[in-house]
N, C-alpha and C positions, 0 to 999 in steps of 0.2 A: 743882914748877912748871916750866914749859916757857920758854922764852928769852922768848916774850912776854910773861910774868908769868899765864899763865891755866893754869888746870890740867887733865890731859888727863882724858876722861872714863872714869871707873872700868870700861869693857867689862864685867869677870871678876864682879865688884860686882853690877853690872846684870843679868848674866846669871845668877846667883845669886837674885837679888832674885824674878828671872820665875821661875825652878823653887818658892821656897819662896812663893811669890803664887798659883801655879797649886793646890801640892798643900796648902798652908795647915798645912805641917809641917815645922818644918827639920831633923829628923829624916828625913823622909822625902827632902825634895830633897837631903839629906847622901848619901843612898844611890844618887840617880838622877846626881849629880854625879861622884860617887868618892870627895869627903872626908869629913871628918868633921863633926860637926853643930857644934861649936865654930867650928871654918871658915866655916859660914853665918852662925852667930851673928855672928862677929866680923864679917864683909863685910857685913852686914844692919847694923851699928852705926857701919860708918864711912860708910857712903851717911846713916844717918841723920845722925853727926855733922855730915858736911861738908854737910849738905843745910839743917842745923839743922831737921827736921822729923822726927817718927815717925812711918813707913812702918808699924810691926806693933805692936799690943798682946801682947803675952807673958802667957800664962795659963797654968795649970798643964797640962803634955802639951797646950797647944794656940798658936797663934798665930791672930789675928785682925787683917785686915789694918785701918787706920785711913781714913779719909775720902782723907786722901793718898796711904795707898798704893794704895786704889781706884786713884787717878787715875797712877797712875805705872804698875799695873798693864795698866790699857787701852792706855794706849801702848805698854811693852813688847811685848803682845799683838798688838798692830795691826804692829808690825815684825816679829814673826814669820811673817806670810800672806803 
């Protein structure tokens, strides 16, 4: 937490989130990133902890984004232009 008691916003997190939302793989955005797909996983799991909502559904060799993370999606997207 930061001196004001609020927490800074996860950037690296975030910017993770948009790679594996864009390519609906974290496998894939593992590779377009540089780490490894565990890396995604885990940075995909604490946006959702701390967020208390699921961004992806987890299916086998695939990921599918959730209602939410639609929506978290469009925003990232819209700050990328």
């Amino acid at each position: 937490m930061t001196s004001r008691g609020r927490r800074r916003l996860p950037l690296n997190a975030l910017r993770t989130f948009e790679v594996a939302a864009r390519l609906q793989s974290f496998k894939d955005a593992a590779e377009e990133l540089g780490v490894s797909a565990t890396t995604v996983s885990n940075q995909i799991r604490m946006l959702e902890r701390d967020w208390s909502l699921q961004l992806f559904v987890r299916k086998t060799r695939q990921v599918v984004l959730t209602e939410a993370g639609q929506s978290l999606s469009r925003v990232v997207q819209q700050d990328r232009k």
